[in-house]
N, C-alpha and C positions, 0 to 999 in steps of 0.2 A: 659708301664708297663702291664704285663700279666691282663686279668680277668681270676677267678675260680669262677665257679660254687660248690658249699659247699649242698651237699644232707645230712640231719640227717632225721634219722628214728627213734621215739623215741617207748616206749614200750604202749601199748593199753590201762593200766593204769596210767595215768598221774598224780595221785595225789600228790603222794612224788616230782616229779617234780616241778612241779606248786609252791611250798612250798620256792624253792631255782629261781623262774623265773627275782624276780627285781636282783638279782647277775648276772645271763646269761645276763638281760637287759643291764645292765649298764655295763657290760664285753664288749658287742657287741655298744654298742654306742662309745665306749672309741678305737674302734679300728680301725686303720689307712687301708685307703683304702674300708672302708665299702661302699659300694653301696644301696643296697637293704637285708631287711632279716624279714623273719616273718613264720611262720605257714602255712600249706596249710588249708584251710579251704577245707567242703564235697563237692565232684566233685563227678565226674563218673568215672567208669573203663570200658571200652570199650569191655575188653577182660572178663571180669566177670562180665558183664549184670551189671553193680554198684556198687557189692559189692567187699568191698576189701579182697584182697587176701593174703595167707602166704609170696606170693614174694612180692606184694605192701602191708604193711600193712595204717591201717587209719590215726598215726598220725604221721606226716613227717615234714621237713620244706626245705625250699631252702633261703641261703645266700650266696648273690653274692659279691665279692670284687674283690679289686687287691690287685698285692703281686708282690713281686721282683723274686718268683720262688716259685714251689708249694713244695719244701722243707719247705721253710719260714713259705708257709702260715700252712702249717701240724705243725708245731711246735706252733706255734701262736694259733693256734685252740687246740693245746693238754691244754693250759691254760683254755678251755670255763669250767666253772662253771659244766654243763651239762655234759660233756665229762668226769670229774675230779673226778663228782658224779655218773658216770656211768648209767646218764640217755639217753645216745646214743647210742643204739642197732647197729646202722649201719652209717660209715660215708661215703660218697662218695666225693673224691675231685675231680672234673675235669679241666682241662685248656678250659675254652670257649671264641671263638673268632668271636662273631655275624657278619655274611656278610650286613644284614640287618638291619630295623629299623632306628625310630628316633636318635640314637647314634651316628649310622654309616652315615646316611642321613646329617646331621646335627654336625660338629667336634664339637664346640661350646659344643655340648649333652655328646660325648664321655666320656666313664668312664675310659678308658685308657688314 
């Protein structure tokens, strides 16, 4: 089964968010195929000496899954709490298929 990589970029004020977060929780725990998913906590921007930029803003997240096809999984995420409530300024889906890592090293690990 496909992995995606799921990019949300949510808005700089997160208050109203926060408010609606155990729904997104418990949206995302309930969901088939989930892997991984949380928050980017503060890193660095390479290209902007640290600080975040118009095109990276600061508060983002990455949730990884699988899905039967990245139609499926865009319908599936049109239900997220977040998305519904318009607190996701930007979504990115991608198809990711690591050549690397404990995953790939190790089938047993695989999330496909």
């Amino acid at each position: 089964m496909p992995i995606f990589a799921v990019h949300y970029t949510y808005p700089d004020d997160t208050t109203e968010m926060l408010k609606i977060r155990p729904e997104h929780r418990e949206w995302l725990t309930g969901l088939p195929g989930l892997l991984v998913a949380g928050m980017y906590q503060p890193g660095t921007d390479e290209v902007s000496e640290g600080e975040p930029t118009d095109q990276e803003p600061a508060n983002g997240a990455l949730i990884v899954c699988s899905a039967e096809s990245i139609e499926e999984l865009t319908a599936t995420f049109d239900q997220d709490p977040y998305w519904v409530g318009g607190h996701v300024l930007r979504r990115v889906v991608r198809t990711w298929d690591p050549p690397l890592g404990p995953w790939v090293a190790d089938p047993t690990n695989s999330p496909g």
